[in-house]
C-alpha positions as CSV (number, residue, x, y, z in Angstrom):
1,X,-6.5,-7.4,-16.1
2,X,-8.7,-5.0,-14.1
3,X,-7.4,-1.6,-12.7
4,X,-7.7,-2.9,-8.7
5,X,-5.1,-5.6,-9.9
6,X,-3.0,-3.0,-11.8
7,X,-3.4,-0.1,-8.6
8,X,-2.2,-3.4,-6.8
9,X,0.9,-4.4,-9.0
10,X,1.9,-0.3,-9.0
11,X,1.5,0.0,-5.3
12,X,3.7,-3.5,-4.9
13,X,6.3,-2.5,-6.9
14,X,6.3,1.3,-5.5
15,X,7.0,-0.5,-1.9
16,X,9.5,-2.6,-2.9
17,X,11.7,0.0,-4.6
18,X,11.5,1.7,-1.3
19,X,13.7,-1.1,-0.3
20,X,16.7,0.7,-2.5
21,X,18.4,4.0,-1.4
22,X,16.1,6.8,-3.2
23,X,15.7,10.5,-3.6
24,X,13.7,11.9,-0.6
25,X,11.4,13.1,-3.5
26,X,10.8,9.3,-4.3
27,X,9.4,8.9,-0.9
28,X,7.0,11.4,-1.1
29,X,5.7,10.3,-4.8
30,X,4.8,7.1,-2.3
31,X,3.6,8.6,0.6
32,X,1.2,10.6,-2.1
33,X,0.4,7.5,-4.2
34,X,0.3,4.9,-1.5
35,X,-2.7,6.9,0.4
36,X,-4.3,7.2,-2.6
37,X,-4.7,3.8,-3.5
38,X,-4.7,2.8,-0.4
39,X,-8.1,4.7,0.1
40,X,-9.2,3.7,-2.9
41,X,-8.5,-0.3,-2.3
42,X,-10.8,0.8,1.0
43,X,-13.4,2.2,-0.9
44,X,-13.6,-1.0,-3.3
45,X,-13.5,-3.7,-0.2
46,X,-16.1,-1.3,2.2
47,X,-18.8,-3.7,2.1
48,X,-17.5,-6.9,0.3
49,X,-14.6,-7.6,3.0
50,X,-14.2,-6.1,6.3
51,X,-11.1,-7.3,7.2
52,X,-9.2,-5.8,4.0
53,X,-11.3,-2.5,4.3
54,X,-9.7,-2.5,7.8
55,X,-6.5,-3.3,6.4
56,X,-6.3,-0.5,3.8
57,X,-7.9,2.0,5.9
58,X,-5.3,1.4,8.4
59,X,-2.8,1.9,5.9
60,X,-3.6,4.7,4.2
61,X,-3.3,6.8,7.6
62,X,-0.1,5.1,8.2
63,X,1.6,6.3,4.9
64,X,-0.5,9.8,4.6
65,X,2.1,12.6,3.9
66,X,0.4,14.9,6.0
67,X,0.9,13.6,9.4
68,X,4.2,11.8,8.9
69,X,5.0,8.9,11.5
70,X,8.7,8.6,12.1
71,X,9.6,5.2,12.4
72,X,13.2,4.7,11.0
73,X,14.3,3.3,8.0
74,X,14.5,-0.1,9.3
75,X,11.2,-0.5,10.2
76,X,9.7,1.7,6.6
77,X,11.5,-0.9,5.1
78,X,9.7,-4.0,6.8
79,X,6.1,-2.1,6.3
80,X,7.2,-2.1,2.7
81,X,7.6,-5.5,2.3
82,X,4.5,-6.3,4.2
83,X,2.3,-4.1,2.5
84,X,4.3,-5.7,-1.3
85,X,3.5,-8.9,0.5
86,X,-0.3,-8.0,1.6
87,X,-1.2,-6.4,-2.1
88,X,0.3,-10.0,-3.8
89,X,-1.5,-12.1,-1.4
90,X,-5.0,-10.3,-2.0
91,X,-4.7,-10.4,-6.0
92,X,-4.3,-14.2,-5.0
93,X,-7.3,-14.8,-2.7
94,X,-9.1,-12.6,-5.1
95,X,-8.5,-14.4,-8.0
96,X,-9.7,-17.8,-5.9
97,X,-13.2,-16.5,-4.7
């Protein structure tokens, strides 16, 4: 297993706790981590695939800690999933091609 699967398994997992009721301290580990690998799943996809660099990118400002974007819990909680969602389906299409 490489580490862009393993930053990708973390990251999942990280989102979908979100889902629970955590310490505000939690959040922030994710809004930290999340950006990170977010920019770093950016860096790795720059000039293989557009459309995931674009994807990440777009991310990674959306979860930075330093300019925080209130949206409600409802709607953290549905970006959650869809980023869990987004980081399983690219291990899949990238174990395909």
């Amino acid at each position: 297993m490489n580490k862009i699967v393993i930053l990708k398994i973390i990251l999942s997992t990280l989102f979908l706790v979100c889902l629970f009721d955590m310490s505000y301290g939690y959040y922030q580990f994710v809004r930290f981590t999340g950006m990170i690998g977010f920019g770093v799943l950016a860096v790795k996809n720059y000039k293989k695939d557009q459309t995931w660099f674009v994807i990440w990118i777009s991310s990674a400002l959306l979860i930075n800690p330093f300019i925080k974007i209130a949206l409600g819990r409802d709607m953290w909680n549905t970006i959650d999933v869809i980023w869990a969602v987004l980081l399983i389906v690219s291990m899949i299409l990238n174990k395909r091609g």
